[in-house]
C-alpha positions in Angstrom: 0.0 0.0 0.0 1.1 3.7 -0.7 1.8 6.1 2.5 -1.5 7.5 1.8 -3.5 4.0 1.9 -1.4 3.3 5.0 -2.4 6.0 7.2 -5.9 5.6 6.2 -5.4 2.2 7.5 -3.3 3.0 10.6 -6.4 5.9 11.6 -8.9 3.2 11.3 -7.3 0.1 13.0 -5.4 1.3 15.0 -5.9 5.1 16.4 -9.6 5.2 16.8 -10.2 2.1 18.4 -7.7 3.5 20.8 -9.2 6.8 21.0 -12.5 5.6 21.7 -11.3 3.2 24.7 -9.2 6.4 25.8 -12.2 8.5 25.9 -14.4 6.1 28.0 -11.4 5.4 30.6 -11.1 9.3 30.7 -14.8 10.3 31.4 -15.7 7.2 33.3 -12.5 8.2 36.0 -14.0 11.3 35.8 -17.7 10.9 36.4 -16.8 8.6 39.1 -14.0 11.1 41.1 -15.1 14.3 40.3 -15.3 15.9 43.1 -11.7 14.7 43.6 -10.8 15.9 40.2 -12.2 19.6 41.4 -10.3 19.0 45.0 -6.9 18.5 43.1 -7.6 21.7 40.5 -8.1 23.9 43.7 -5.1 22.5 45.4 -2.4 23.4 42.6 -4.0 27.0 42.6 -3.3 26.8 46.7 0.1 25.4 46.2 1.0 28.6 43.8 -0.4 31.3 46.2 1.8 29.7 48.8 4.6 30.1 46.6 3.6 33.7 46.2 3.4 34.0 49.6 7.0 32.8 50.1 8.2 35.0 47.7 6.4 38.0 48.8 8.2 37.8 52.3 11.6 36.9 51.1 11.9 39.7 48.7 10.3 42.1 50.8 8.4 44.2 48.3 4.8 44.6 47.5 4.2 41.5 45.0 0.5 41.6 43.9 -0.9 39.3 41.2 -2.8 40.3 38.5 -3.2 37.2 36.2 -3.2 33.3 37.9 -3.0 31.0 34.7 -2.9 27.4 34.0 -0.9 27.1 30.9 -0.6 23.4 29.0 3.1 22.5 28.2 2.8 20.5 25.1 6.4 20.5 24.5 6.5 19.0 28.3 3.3 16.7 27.2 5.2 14.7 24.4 7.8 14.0 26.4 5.7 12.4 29.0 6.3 15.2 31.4 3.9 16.9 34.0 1.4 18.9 31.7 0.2 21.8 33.1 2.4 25.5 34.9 0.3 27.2 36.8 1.7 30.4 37.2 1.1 33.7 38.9 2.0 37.4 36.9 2.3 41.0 37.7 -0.2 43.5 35.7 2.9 43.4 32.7 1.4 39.6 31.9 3.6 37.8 29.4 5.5 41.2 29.0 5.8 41.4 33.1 7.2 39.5 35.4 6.4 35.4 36.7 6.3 36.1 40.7 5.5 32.2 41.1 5.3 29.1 39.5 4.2 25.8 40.4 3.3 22.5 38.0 0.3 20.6 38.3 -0.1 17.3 36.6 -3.6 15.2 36.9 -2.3 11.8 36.8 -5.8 10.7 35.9 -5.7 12.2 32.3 -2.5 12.2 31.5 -1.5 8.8 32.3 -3.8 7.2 29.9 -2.7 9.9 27.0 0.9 9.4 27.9 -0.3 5.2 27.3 -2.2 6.2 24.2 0.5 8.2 22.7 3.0 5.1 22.9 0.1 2.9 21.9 -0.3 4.6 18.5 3.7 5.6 18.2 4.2 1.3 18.7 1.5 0.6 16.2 2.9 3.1 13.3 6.0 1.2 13.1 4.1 -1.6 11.5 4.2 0.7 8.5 7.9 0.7 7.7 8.8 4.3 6.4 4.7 5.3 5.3 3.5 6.4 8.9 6.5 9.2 10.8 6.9 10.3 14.4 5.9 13.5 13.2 2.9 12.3 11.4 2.2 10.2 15.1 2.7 13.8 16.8 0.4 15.4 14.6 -2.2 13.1 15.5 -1.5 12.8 19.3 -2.0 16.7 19.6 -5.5 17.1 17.6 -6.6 14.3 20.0 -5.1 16.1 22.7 -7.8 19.0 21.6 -10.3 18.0 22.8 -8.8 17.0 26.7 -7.8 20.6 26.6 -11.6 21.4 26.7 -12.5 19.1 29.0 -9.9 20.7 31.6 -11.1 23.7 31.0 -14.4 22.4 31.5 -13.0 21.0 35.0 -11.4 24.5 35.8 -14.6 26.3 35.4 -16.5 23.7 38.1 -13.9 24.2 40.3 -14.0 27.9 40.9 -16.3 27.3 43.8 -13.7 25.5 45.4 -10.9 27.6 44.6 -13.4 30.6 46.0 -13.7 28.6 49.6 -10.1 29.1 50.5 -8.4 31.0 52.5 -5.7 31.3 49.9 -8.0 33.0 47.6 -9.6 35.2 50.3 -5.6 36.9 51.2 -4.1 36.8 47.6 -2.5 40.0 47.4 -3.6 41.7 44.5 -4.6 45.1 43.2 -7.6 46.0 41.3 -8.4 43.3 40.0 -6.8 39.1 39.4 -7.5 37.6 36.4 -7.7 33.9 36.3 -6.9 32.2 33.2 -6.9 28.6 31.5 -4.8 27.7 27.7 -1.6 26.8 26.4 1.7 28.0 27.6 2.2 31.6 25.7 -0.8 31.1 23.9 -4.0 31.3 23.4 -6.3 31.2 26.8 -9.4 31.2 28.2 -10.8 33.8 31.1 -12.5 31.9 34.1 -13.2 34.4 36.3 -12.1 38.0 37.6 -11.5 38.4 41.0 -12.1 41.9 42.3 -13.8 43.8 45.0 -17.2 43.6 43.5 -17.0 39.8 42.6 -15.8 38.7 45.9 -18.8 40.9 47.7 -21.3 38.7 45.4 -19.4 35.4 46.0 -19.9 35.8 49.8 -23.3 36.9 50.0 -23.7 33.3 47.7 -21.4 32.2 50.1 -23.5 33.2 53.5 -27.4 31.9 52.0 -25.9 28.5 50.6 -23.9 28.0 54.6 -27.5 29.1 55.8 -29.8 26.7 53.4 -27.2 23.4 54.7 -28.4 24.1 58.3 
């Protein structure tokens, strides 16, 4: 068969059958832990704030956040790495300065990707010279697509438990904290803003849902 035939053939045998038992592992893990899942989001976000924290009192100076974002490393991700920098910037962003940084890696996605990935680079050596690593790549990443949706899905369920603590309620910050979900030095998504305003309305939701669980 010609390299085109072949990677028709490898997509059909051998990366959707794969992708389709990846999927159901994923979302079945999920379904079943997520308040877990939601736990672990809110506890890299606590982790980072504690090494702002650090930071703030060893340099002395008046560090304030402005942007908290968790950025994708797919460079990191292909190399079977922990996938995800959460990081914490001044009001310069990208042009500014990093104050703190932190990885977060849930082991419960990325394991099975990490699995798939070597499951479908394994099965393209069956082609001898029709199917690359590159071409393997290529397809890892547009499956990737759509797990980058689903945590961003994840991180905006778990801004009520990133709201409930206490490392949230003293981030130092002026004006206004923007918290932020994508790639690394890409494209990303707003979650939320935290502000004055905001956090008034989060604790008045705050006080009648504490009042309805009596």
């Amino acid at each position: 068969m010609n390299t085109a035939e072949a990677l028709d053939y490898y997509l059909a045998k051998d990366v959707l059958p794969a992708a389709k038992a990846l999927y159901r592992q994923i979302m079945d893990y999920f379904i079943k832990h997520k308040q877990g899942v939601l736990s672990e989001f809110a506890a890299g976000f606590r982790r980072c704030c504690t090494f702002l924290q650090e930071q703030r009192a060893q340099s002395n100076e008046h560090i304030n956040a402005s942007y908290i974002q968790y950025s994708l490393l797919l460079s990191q991700v292909l190399l079977s790495r922990p996938a995800y920098l959460i990081e914490a910037f001044d009001d310069g962003y990208y042009l500014g300065k990093q104050l703190a940084a932190v990885t977060y890696h849930p082991y419960w996605l990325f394991d099975p990707l990490f699995a798939f990935y070597e499951q479908i680079k394994q099965a393209a050596k069956k082609y001898v010279q029709k199917i690359s690593l590159l071409e393997v790549e290529r397809i890892f990443l547009i499956e990737l697509k759509q797990y980058e949706k689903l945590m961003a899905f994840i991180a905006k369920e778990a801004i009520e438990a990133i709201l409930d603590t206490p490392e949230y309620e003293h981030l130092p910050y002026e004006g206004e904290v923007q918290f932020r979900i994508g790639v690394f030095r890409g494209e990303t998504e707003l979650l939320f803003i935290k502000n004055e305003k905001n956090d008034a309305v989060w604790r008045e939701i705050h006080a009648i849902l504490s009042h309805q669980t009596r």
